[in-house]
Backbone as CSV, one residue per row, in Angstrom:
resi,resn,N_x,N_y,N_z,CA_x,CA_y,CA_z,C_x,C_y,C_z
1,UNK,90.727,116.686,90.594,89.528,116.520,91.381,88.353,116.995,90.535
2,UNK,87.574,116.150,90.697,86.162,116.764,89.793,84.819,116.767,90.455
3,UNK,84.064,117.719,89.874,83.074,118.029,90.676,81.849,117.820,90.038
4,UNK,80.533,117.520,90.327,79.267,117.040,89.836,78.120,117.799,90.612
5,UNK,76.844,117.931,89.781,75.479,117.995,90.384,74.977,117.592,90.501
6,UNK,74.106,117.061,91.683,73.123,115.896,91.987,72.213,116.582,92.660
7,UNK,70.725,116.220,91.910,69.416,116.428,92.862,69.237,115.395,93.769
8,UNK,69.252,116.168,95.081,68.752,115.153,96.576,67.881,113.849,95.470
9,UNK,66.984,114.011,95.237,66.212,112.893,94.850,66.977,111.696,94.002
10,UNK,67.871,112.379,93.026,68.871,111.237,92.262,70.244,110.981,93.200
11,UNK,70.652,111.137,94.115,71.675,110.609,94.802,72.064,109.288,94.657
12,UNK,71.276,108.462,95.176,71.347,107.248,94.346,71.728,106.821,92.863
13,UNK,72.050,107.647,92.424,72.312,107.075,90.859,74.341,107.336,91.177
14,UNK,74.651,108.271,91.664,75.925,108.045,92.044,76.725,107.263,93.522
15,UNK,75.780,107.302,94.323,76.027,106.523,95.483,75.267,105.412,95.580
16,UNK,75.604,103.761,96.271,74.840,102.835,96.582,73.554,103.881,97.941
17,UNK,72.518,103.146,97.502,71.490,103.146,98.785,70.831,102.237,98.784
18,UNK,70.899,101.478,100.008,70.072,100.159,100.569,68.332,100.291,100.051
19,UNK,68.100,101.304,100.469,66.798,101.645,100.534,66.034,102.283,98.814
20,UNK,66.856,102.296,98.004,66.403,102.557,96.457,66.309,101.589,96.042
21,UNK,65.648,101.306,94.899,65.606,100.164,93.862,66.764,100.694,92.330
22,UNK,67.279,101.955,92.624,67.741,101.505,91.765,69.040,100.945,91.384
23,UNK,69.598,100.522,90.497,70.487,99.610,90.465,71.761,99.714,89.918
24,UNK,72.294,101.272,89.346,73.229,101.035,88.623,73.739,102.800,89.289
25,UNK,74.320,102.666,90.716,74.983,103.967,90.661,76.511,103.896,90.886
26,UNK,77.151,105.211,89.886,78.018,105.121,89.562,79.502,105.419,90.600
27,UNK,79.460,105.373,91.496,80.632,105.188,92.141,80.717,103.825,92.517
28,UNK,80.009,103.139,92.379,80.211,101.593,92.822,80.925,100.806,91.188
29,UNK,80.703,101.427,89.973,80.889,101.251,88.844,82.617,101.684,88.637
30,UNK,82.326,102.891,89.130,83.604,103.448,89.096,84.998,102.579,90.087
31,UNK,84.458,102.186,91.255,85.518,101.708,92.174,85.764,99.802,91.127
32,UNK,84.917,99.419,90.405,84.995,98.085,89.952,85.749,98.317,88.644
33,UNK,85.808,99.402,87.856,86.716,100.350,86.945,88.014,100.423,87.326
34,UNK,87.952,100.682,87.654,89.695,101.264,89.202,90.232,99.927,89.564
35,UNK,89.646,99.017,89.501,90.248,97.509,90.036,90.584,96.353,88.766
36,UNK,90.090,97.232,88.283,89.908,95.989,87.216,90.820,96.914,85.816
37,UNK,91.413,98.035,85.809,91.918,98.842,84.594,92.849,99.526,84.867
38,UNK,93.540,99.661,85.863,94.985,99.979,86.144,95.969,99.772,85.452
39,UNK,96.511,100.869,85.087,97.342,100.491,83.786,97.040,100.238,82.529
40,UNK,96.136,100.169,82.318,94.915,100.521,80.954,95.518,101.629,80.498
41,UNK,95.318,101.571,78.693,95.222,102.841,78.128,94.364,103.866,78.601
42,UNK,93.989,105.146,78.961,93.203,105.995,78.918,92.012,105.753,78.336
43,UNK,92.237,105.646,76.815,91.575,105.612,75.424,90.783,104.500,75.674
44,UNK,90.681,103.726,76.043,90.820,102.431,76.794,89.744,102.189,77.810
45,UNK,89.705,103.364,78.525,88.815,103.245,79.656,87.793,104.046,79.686
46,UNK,87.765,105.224,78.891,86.920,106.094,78.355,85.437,106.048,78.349
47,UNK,85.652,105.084,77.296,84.228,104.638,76.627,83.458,103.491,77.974
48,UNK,84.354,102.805,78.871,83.732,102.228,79.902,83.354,103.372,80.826
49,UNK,84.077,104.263,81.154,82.858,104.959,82.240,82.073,105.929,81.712
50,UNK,81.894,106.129,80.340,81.150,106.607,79.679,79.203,106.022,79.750
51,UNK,79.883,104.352,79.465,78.976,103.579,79.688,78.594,103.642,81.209
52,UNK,79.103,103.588,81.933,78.537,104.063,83.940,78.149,104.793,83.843
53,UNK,78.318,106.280,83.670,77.712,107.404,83.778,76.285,107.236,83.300
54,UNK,76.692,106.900,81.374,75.355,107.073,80.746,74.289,106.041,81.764
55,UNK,74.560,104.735,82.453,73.440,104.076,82.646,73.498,104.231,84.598
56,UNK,73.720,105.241,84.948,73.525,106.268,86.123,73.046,107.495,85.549
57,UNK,72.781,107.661,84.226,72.000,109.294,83.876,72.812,109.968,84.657
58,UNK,73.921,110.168,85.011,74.686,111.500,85.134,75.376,111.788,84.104
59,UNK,75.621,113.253,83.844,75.948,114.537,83.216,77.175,114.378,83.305
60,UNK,78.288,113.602,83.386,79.885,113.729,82.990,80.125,114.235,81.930
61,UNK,81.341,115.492,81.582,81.720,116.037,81.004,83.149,115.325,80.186
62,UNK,83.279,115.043,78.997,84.207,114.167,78.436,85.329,114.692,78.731
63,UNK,85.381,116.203,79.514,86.696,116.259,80.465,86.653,115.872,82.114
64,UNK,85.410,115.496,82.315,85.326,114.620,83.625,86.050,112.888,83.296
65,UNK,85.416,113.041,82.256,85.645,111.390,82.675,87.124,110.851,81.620
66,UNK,88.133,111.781,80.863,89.119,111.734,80.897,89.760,111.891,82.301
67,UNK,89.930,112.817,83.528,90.140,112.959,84.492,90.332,111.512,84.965
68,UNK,89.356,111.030,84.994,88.732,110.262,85.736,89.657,108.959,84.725
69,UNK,89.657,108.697,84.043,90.101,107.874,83.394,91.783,107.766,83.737
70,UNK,92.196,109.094,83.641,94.059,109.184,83.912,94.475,108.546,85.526
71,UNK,93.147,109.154,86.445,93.546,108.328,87.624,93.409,107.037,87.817
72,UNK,92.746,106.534,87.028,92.228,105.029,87.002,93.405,104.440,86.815
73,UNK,93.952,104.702,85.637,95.168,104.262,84.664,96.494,103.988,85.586
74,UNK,96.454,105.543,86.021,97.887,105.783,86.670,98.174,104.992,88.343
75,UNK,96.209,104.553,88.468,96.228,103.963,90.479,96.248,105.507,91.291
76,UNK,96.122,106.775,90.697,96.377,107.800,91.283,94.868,107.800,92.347
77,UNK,94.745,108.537,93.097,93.246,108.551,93.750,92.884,109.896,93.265
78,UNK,91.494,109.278,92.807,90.660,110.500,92.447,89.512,111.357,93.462
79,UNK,89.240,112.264,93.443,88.163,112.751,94.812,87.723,113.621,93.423
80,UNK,86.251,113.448,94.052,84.953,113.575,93.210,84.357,114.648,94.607
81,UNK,83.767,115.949,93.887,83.064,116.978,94.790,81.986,116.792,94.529
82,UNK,80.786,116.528,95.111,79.346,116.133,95.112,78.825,117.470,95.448
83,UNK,78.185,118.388,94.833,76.970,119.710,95.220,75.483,118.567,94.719
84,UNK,75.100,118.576,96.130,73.140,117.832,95.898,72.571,119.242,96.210
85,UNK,71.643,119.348,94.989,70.512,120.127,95.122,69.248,119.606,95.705
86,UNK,68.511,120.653,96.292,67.209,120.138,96.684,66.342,119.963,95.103
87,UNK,65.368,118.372,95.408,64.094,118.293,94.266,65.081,117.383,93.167
């Protein structure tokens, strides 16, 4: 399970919101990852949610997104802990 920081104001960059313009947040990246790379090398999938994160500007830790990568691989389910800060 892995855990992240989000300012109230960037929420949107990891969750869809109707009401933002912006366009690339990363759990919607991540669930199209997960469908499409099952059974993928690790090594493999890495550098793709590397690329999500980086173009959601979140702070993943290259031991987050190995994590994140082994459940992808394996179909295991992953749960992600969200702390939003205020600002």
């Amino acid at each position: 399970m892995g855990e992240i920081t989000v300012s109230a104001q960037h929420i949107d960059h990891l969750v869809p919101d109707p009401a933002s313009a912006y366009g690339a947040p990363y759990m919607q990246a991540y669930a199209t990852l997960a469908a499409s790379n099952r059974g993928r090398p690790v090594a493999e999938i890495i550098p793709l949610l590397r690329k999500a994160a980086d173009a959601a500007l979140l702070g993943f830790t290259g031991a987050d997104l190995v994590e994140q990568a082994k459940a992808i691989s394996s179909g295991a389910r992953y749960e992600l802990r969200v702390r939003v800060t205020g600002g």
